[in-house]
C-alpha positions as CSV (number, residue, x, y, z in Angstrom):
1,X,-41.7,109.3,115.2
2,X,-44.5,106.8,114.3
3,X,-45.0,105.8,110.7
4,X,-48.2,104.1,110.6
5,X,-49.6,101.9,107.9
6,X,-50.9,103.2,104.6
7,X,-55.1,103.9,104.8
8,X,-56.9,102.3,101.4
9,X,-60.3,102.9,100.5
10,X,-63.4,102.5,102.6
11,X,-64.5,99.2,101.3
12,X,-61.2,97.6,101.6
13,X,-61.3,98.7,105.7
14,X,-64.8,96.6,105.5
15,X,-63.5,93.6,104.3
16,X,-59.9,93.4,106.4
17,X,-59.0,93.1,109.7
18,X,-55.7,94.9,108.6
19,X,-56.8,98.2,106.8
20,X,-59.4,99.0,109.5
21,X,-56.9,98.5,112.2
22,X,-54.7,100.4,110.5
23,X,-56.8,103.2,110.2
24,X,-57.5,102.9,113.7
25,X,-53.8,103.2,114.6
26,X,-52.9,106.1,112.1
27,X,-56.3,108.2,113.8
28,X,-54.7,107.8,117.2
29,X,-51.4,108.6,116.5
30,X,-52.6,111.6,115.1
31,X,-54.3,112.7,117.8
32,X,-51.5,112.2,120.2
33,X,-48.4,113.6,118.0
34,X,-47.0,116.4,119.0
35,X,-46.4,116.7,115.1
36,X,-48.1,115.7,111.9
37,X,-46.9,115.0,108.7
38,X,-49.6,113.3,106.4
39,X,-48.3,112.3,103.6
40,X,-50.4,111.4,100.5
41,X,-50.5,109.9,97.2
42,X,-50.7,112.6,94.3
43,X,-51.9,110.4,91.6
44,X,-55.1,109.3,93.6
45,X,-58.7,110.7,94.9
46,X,-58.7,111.2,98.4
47,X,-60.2,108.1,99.9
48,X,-62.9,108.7,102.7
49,X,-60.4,107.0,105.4
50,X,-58.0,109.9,103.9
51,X,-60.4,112.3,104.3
52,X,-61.3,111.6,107.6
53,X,-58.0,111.3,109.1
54,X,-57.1,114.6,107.4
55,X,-60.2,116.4,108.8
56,X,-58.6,115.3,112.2
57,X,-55.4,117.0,111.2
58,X,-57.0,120.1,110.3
59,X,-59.1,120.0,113.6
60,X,-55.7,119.6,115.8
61,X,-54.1,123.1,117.2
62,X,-50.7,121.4,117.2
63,X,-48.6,121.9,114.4
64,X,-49.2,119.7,111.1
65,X,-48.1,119.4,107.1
66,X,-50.1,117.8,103.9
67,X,-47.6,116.3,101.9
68,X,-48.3,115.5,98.6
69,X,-46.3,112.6,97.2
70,X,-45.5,112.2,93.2
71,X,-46.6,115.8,92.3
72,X,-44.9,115.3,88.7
73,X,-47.1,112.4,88.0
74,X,-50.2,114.7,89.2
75,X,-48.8,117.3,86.9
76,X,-48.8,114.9,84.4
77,X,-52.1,113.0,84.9
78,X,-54.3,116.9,84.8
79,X,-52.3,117.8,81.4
80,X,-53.1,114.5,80.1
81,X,-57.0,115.1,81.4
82,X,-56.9,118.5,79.9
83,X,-55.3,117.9,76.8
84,X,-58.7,118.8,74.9
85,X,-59.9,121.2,77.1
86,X,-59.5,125.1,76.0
87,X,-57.8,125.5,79.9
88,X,-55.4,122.4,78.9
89,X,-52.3,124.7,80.5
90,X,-51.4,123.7,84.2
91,X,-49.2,125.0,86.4
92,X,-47.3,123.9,89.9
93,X,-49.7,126.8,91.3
94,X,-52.6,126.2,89.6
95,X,-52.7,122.9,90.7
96,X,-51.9,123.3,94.4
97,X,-55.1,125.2,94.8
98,X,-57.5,123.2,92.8
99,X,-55.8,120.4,95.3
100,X,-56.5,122.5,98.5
101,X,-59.9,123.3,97.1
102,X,-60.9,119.8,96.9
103,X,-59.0,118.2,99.9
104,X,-61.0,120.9,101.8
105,X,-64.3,119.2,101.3
């Protein structure tokens, strides 16, 4: 089991010696696993660094899992974005596929 660093946003891996080798580290121990579990933060876009490391994922034939990390907080962040909106109800399910639908980009 290998728990690798945390991956910020694409500028950040710029400007530190730390975030890009950390990125480095977490795409090569994907790529050797014999399993994946990605977990992710919820409550934030998906940085590129994420994205790119999940498109890895998706590309591997050995077995992996997304984990999303503070769902409540995501449920609670689209109601409070929604709150005006004539669609302001959300749902566990509703969510999960707007999430898959825009993680898969």
């Amino acid at each position: 089991m290998i728990d690798t660093a945390g991956v910020r946003k694409k500028r950040q891996m710029v400007s530190s010696d730390i975030e890009f080798y950390s990125f480095h580290r977490a795409q090569r121990s994907i790529r050797r696993a014999d399993v994946v579990m990605m977990l992710i933060d919820g409550t934030d876009p998906l940085s590129q660094p994420v994205t790119s490391l999940r498109n890895i994922l998706l590309n591997k034939t050995s077995p992996s899992c997304l984990v999303v990390n503070k769902w409540d907080l995501s449920m609670a962040k689209a109601r409070e974005i929604r709150k005006d909106s004539a669609d302001a109800e959300v749902d566990d399910e509703q969510l999960m596929k707007e999430f898959n639908r825009v993680s898969a980009h």
